[in-house]
C-alpha positions as CSV (number, residue, x, y, z in Angstrom):
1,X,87.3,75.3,111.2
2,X,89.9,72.3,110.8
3,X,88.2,69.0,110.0
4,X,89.6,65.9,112.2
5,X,92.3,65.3,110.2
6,X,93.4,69.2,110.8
7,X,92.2,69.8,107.0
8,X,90.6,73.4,106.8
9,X,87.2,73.2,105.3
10,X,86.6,77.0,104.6
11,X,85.5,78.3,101.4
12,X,88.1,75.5,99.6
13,X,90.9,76.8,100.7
14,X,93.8,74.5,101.5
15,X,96.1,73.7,104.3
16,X,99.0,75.0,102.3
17,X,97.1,78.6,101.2
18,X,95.7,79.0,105.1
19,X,99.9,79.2,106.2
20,X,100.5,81.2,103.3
21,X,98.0,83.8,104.8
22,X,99.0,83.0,108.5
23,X,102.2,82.4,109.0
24,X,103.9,82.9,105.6
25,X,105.0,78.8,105.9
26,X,103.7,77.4,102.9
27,X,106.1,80.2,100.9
28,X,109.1,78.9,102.8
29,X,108.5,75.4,102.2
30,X,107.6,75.5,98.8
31,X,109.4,79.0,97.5
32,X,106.3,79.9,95.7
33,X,102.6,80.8,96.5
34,X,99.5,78.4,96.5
35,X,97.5,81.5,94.9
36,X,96.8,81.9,91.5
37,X,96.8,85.5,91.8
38,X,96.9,88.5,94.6
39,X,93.5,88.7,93.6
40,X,92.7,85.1,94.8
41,X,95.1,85.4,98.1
42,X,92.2,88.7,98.7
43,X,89.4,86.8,98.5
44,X,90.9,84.0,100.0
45,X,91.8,86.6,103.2
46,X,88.2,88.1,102.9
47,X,86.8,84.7,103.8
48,X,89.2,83.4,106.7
49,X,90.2,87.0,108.3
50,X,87.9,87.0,110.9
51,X,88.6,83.3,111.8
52,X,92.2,83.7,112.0
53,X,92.4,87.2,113.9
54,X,90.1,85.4,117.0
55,X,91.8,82.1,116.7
56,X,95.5,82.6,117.4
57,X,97.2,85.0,119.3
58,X,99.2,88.1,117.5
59,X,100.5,89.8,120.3
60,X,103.1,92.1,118.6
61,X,102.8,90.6,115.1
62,X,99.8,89.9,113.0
63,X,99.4,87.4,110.2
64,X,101.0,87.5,106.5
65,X,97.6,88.4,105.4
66,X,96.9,91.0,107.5
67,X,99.9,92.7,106.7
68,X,99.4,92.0,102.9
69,X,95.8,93.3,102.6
70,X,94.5,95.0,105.8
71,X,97.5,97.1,106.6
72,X,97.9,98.7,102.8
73,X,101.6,98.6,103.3
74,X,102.0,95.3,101.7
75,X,105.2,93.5,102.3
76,X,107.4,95.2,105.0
77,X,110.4,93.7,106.8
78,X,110.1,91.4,109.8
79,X,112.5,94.1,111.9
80,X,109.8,97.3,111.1
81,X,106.9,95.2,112.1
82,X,106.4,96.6,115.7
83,X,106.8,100.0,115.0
84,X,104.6,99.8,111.8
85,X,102.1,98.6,114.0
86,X,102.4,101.1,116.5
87,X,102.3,104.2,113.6
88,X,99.8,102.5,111.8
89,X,97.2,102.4,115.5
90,X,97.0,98.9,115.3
91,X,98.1,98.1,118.5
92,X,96.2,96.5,121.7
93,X,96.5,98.3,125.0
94,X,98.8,95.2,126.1
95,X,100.9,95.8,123.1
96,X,101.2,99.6,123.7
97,X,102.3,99.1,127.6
98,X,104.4,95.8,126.4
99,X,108.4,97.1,127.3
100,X,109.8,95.7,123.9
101,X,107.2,98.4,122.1
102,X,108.3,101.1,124.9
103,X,111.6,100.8,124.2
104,X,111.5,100.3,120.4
105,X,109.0,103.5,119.8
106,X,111.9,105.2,122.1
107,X,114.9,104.5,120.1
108,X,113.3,105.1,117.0
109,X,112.5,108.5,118.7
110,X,116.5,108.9,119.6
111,X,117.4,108.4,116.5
112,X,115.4,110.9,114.8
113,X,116.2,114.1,117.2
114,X,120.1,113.4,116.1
């Protein structure tokens, strides 16, 4: 849970290592990761995964962790993300129905019956 100050109190992991996970941000800023290890981004996923998932909305995208360690694919490219999301079941309802998936799913589906 962020302290006042916005500081992120859980398990020691900082700020910097908490955007890494979320957003990707502390990457972009810094060009290199706040984690020792892939082994210490796990753990550090392990402890704030459940936190993060409720906290923020994901609608049609899920956090840099989640794709890292939860979805086994690892590192995939921004454009693929919805319809690895949609092959992998990891969509809501709302996602499923949203018209952006619908038509996505569809012209991935034209594309293959060429």
């Amino acid at each position: 849970m962020p302290t006042a100050t916005g500081a992120y109190q859980t398990a020691h992991i900082t700020d910097r290592q908490r955007d890494e996970l979320t957003d990707g941000w502390g990457l972009l800023y810094d060009g290199e990761s706040h984690f020792t290890s892939d082994n210490h981004a796990a753990r550090a996923w392990a402890t704030i995964r459940d936190e993060v998932m409720t906290e923020r909305r994901w609608y049609l995208q899920r956090p840099r962790g989640w794709w890292l360690f939860d979805s086994g694919l690892g590192r995939v490219p921004e454009a693929d993300k919805i319809e690895l999301l949609h092959d992998l079941g990891a969509m809501t309802p709302r996602e499923m129905g949203a018209d952006i998936t619908k038509r996505r799913i569809a012209a991935r589906t034209a594309r293959k019956e060429r």
